[in-house]
C-alpha positions as a Markdown table, in Angstrom:
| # | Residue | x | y | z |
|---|---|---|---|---|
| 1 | Unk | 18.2 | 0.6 | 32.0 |
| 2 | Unk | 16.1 | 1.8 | 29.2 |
| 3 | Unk | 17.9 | 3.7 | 26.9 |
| 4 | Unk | 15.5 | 6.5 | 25.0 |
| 5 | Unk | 16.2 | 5.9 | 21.0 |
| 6 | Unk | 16.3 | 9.5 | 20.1 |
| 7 | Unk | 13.7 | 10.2 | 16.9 |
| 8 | Unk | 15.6 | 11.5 | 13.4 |
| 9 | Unk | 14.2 | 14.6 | 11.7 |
| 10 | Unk | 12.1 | 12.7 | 9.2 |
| 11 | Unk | 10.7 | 10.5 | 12.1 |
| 12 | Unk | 9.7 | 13.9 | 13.9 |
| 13 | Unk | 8.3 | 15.2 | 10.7 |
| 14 | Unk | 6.1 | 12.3 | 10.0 |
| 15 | Unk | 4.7 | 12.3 | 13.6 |
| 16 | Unk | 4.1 | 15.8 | 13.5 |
| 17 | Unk | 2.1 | 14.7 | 10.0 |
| 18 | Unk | 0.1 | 11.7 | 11.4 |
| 19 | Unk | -1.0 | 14.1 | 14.0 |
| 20 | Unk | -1.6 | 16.7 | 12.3 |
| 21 | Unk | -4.0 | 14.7 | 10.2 |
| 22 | Unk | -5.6 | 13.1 | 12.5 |
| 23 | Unk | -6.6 | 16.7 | 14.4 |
| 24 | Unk | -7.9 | 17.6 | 10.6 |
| 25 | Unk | -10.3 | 15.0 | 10.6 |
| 26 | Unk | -11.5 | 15.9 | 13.7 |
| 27 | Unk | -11.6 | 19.6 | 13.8 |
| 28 | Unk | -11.4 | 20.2 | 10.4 |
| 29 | Unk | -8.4 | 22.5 | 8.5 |
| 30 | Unk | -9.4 | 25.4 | 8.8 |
| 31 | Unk | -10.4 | 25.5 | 12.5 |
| 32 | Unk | -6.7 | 23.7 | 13.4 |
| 33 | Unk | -4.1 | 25.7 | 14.2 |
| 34 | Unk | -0.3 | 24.9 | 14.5 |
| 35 | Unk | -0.7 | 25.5 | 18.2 |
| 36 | Unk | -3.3 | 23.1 | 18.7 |
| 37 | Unk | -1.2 | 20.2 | 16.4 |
| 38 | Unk | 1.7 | 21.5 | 19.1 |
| 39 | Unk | 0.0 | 20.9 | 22.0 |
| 40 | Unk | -1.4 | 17.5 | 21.4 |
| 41 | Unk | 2.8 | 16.6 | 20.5 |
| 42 | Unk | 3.6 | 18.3 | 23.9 |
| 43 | Unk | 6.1 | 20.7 | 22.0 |
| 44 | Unk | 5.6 | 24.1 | 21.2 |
| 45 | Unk | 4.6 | 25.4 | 17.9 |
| 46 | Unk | 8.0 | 27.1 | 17.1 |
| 47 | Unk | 9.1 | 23.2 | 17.1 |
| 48 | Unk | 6.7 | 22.2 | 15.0 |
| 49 | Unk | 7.8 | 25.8 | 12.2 |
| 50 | Unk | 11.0 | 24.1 | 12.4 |
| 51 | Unk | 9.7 | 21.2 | 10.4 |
| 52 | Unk | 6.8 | 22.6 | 8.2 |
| 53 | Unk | 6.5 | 26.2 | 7.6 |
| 54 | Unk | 2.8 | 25.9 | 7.5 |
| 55 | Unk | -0.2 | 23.9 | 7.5 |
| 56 | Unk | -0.1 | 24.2 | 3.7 |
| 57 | Unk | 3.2 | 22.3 | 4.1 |
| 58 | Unk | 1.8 | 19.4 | 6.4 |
| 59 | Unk | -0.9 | 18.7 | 3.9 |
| 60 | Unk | 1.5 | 18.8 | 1.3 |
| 61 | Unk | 3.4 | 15.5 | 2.9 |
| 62 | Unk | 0.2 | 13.9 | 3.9 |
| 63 | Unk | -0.7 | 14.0 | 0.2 |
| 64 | Unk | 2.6 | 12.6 | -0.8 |
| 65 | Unk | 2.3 | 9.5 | 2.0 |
| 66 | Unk | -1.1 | 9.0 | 0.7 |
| 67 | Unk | -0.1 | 9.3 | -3.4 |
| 68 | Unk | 2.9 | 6.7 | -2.2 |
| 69 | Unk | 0.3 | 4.3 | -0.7 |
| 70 | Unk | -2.3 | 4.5 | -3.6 |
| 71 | Unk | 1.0 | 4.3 | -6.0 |
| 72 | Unk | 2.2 | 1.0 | -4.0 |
| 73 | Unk | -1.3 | -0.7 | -3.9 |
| 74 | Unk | -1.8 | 0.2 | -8.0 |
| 75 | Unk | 1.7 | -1.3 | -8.5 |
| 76 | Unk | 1.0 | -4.9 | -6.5 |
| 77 | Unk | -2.1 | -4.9 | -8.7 |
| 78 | Unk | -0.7 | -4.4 | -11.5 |
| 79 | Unk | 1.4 | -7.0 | -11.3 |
| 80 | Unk | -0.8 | -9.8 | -9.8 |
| 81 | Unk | -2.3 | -12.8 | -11.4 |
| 82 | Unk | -5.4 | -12.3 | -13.3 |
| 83 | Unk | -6.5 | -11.4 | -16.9 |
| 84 | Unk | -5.1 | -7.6 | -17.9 |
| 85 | Unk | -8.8 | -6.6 | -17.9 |
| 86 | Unk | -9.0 | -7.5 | -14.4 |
| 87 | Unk | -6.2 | -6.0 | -13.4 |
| 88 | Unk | -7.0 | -2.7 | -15.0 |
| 89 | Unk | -10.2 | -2.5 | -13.5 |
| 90 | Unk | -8.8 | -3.1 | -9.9 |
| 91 | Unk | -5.9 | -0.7 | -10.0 |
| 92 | Unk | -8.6 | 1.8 | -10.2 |
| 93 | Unk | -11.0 | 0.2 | -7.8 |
| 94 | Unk | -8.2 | 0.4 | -5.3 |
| 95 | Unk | -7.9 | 3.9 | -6.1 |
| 96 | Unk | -11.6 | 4.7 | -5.6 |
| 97 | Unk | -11.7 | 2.3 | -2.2 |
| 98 | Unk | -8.3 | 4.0 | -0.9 |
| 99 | Unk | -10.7 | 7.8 | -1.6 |
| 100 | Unk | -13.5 | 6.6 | 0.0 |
| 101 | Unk | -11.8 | 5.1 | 3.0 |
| 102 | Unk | -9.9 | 7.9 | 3.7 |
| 103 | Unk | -10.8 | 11.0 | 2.9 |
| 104 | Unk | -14.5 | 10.7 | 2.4 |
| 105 | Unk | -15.8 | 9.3 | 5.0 |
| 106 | Unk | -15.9 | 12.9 | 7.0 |
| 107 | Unk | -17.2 | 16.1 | 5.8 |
| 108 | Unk | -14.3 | 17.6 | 8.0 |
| 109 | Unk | -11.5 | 16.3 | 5.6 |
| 110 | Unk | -12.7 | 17.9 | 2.3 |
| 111 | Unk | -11.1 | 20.8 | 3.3 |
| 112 | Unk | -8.0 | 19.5 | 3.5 |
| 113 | Unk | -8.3 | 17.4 | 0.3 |
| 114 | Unk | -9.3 | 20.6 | -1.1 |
| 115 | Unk | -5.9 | 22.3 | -0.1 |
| 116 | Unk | -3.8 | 19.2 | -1.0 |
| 117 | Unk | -5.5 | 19.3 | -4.6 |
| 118 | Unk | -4.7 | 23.3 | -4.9 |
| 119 | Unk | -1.2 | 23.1 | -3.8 |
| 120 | Unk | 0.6 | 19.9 | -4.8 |
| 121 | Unk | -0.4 | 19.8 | -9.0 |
| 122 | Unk | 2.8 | 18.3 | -9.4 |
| 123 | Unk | 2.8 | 15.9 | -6.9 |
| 124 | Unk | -0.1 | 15.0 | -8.0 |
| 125 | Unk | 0.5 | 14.9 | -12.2 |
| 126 | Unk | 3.3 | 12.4 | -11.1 |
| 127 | Unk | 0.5 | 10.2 | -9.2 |
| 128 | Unk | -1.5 | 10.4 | -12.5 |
| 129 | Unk | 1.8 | 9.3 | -14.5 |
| 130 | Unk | 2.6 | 6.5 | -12.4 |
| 131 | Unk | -1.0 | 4.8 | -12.8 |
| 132 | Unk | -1.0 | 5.5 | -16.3 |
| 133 | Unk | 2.5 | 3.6 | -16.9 |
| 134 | Unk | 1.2 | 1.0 | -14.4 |
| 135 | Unk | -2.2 | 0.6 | -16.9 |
| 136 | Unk | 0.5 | 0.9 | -20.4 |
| 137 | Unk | 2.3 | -2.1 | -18.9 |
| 138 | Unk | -0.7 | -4.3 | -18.6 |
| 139 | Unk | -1.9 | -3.3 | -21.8 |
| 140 | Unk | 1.8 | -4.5 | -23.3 |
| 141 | Unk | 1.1 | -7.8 | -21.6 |
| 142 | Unk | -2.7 | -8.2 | -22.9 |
| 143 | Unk | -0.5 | -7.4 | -26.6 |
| 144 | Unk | 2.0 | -9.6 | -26.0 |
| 145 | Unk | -0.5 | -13.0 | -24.6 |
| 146 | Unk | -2.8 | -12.1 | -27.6 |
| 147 | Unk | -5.4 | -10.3 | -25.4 |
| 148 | Unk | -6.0 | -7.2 | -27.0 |
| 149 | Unk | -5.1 | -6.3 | -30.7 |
| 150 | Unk | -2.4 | -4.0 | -31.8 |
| 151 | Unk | -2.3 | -0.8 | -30.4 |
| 152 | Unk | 0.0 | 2.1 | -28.7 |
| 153 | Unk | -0.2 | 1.3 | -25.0 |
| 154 | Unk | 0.8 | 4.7 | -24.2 |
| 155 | Unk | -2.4 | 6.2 | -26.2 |
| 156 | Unk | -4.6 | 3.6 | -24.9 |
| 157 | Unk | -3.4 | 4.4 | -21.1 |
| 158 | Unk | -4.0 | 8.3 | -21.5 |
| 159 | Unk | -7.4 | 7.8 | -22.8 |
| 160 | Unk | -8.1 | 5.5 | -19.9 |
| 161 | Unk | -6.8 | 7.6 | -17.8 |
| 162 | Unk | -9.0 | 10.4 | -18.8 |
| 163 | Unk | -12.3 | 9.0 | -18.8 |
| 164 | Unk | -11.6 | 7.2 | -15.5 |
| 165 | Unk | -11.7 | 11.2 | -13.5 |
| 166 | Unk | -15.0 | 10.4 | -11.9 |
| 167 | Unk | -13.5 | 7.7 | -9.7 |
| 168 | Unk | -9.7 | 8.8 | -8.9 |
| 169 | Unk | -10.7 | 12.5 | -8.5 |
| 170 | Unk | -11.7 | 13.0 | -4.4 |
| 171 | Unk | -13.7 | 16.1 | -4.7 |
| 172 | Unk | -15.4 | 14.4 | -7.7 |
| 173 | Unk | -16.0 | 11.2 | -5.3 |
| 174 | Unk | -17.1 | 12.7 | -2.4 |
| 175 | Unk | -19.9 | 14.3 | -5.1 |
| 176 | Unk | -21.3 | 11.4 | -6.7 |
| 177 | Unk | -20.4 | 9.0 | -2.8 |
| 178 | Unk | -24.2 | 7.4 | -3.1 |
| 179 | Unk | -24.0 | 6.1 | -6.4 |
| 180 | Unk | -22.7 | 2.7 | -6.9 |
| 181 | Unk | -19.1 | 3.4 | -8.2 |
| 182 | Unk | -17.7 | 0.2 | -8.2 |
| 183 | Unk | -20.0 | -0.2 | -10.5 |
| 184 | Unk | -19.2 | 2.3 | -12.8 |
| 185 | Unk | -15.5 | 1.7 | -12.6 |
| 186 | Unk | -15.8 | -2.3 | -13.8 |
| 187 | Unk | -18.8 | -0.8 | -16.0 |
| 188 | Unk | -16.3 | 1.8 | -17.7 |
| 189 | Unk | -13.4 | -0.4 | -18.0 |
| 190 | Unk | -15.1 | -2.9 | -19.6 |
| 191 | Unk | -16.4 | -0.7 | -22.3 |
| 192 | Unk | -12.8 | 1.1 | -23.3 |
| 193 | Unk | -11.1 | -2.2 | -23.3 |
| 194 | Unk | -13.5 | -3.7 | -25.9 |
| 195 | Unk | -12.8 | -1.5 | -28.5 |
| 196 | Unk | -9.2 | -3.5 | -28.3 |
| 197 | Unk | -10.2 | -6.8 | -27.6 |
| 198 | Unk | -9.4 | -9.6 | -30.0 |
| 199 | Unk | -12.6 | -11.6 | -28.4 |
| 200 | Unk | -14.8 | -8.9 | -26.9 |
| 201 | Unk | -15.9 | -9.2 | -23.8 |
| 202 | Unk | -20.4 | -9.1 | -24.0 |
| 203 | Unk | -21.3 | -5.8 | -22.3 |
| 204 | Unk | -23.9 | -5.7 | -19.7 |
């Protein structure tokens, strides 16, 4: 006899997400409604109030999944083999790939992008802080191995951090989608991390 495993609250609440999201990409945010997320979970939209308050709120733990993922991706980089150059530049290429494969490739999702970005600046500045610490790590080890000459990692990492909004910002993404940013990411890299090279690196 098959028994049904009966889901937990956070279960419910992430399916309720997933679908939600999914209808967003679809429809759009503005033209969903909580009744139509309802009716494509088979439960009524009071159900789905008693999980998220609104649709503001659903966005809001879509954007914390998908700060989670980008966090987890930036950290395994971070952390790989490779020269700390390399690994700089690909913890923000996989930030710029993880943008364009999710939330750029439809004109639909902007939208809800656009309401993530308004309504989770926390949840966000803590994304931003995590990549930074990530990048002030592999800057210690470039010190440390003789890579880079002395310098405050935590400076350095801000600075980088700044000039690299053109490729970890969506809306700014989604706006400059046909140029070549991978490009520009190993382009930009490579130019803030000379000025703290021991050997630098030939530009071009």
């Amino acid at each position: 006899m098959n028994v049904r495993v009966r889901e937990t609250a956070e279960e419910t609440r992430e399916r309720i997400a997933r679908v939600a999201e999914d209808l967003f990409r679809r429809m759009g945010f503005a033209k969903t409604a909580v009744a139509d997320i309802a009716a494509e979970l088979g439960m009524s939209p009071a159900n789905v109030y008693r999980f998220f308050p609104s649709k503001t709120a659903i966005v809001a733990t879509i954007c914390q999944r998908s700060l989670g993922e980008m966090g987890q991706q930036a950290a395994q980089i971070a952390g790989a083999p490779g020269t700390p150059q390399q690994r700089i530049a690909g913890i923000y290429l996989a930030i710029l790939r993880y943008h364009k494969a999710n939330f750029l490739a439809e004109r639909r999702v902007h939208d809800m992008v656009q309401v993530a970005i308004e309504n989770n600046w926390d949840t966000i500045e803590g994304h931003k802080e995590h990549i930074r610490v990530l990048v002030a790590g592999v800057l210690k080890d470039g010190l440390k191995d003789g890579v880079f000459v002395p310098h405050d990692p935590q400076v350095v990492s801000r600075l980088i951090l700044g000039a690299m909004v053109l490729y970890c910002h969506p809306v700014l993404v989604a706006q400059h989608i046909d140029d070549d940013l991978e490009a520009g990411v190993e382009a930009t890299i490579a130019f803030l991390l000379r000025s703290i090279e021991v050997t630098r690196t030939p530009l071009g």
